[in-house]
N, C-alpha and C positions, 0 to 999 in steps of 0.2 A: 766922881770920875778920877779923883784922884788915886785910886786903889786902883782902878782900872788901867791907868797910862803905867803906876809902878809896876804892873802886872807886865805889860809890852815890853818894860825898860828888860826888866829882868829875863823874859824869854828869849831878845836881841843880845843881852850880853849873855846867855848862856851859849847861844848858837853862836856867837865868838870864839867862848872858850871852845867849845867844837871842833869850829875850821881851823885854833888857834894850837891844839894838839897834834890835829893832823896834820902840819908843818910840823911839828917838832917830831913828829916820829918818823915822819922822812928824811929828819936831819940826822936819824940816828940816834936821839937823845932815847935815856927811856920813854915807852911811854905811861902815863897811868891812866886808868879806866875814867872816863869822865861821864857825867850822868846826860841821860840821853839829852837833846836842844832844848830843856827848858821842861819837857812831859812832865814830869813827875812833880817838879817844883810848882809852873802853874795850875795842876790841878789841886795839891797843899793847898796853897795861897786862896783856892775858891771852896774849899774844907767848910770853911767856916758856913758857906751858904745851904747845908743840907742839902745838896747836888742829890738829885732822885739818879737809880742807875742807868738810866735813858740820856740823862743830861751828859752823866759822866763820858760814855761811851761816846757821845757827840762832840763833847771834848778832845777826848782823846784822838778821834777825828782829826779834829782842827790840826791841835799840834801835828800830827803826821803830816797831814796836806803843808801847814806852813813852814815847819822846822827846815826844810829843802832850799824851800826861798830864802828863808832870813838868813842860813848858812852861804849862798850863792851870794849875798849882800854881802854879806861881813868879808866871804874872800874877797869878794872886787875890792872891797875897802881896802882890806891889809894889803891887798896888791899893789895898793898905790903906793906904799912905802918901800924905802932902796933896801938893800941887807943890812945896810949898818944903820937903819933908824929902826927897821926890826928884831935888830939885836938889843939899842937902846932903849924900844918899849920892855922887850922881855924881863932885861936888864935891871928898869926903873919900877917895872910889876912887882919880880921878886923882893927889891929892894924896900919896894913901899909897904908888901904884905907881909914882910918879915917883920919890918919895925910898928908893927900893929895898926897903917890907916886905915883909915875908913874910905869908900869906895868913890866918893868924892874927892879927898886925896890920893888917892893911887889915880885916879884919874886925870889929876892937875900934874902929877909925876909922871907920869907918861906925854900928857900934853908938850910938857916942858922937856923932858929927854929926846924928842922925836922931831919938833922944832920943824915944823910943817916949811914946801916953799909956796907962795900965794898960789902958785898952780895945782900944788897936790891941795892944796887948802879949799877951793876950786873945784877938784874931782874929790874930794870926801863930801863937800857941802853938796854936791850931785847925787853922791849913795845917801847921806841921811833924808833926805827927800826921798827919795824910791823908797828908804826903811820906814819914812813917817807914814806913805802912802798903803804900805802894805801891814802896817799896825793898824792903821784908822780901817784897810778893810777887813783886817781880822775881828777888831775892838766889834764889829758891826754883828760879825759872824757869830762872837758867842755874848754879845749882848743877846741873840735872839735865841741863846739855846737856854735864858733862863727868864725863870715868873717876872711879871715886875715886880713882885714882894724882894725878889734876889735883887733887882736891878736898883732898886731905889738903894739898897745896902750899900751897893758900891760906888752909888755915887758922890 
């Protein structure tokens, strides 16, 4: 299950980078092309299972159907933050993937630059629950679009 849950992590923080460009190119900034909410990466990541083209296509499925939602998530989330603690994540993102961390560490540098108040701390603990909820019903969704010979892989 553990390949499985890294699979969710990585689809939610891709649908971040998402909602998180589309703020910057309304700010004017450039923007650059970012890869669609996770599509192409979760289906990589399940490469390994010899996906029949039936599977794949049900796949790809999913991500359409959920990419929307997990995007609507991620903005409410970012929304709870003021402009100067959304400049402070941008700020401590580049800073930290400049100096080469690891995604664990950019994430403690963000944590730490953005400096939550108990209320927004509050309404994010609110969205990660709706994001756990709607992981656990996706995990469900293509749990069932593979063998259990696939499913036992990823557990």
């Amino acid at each position: 299950m553990k390949a499985l849950g890294m699979l969710f992590a990585l689809f939610a923080s891709l649908a971040l980078v998402g909602a998180l460009s589309a703020k910057e190119r309304q700010g004017g900034k450039p923007a650059q092309r970012q890869p669609a909410a996770g599509g192409t990466q979760i289906l990589e990541l399940l490469k390994g299972l010899n996906l029949s083209k039936q599977q794949m296509l049900r796949l790809q499925a999913l991500v359409r159907e959920y990419s929307p939602k997990f995007q609507k998530l991620n903005k409410k989330q970012y929304n709870i933050l003021t402009a100067e603690q959304k400049k402070a994540m941008a700020d401590a993102r580049a800073e930290a993937v400049k100096a080469g961390k690891n995604s664990e560490e950019v994430e403690e540098a963000i944590k730490n630059a953005i400096k939550l108040t108990e209320e927004q701390e509050e309404a994010v603990a609110e969205v990660q629950q709706e994001m756990s909820e709607l992981q656990r019903e996706m995990a469900g969704k293509v749990l069932m679009c593979l063998t259990p010979e696939q499913r036992e892989i990823i557990r």
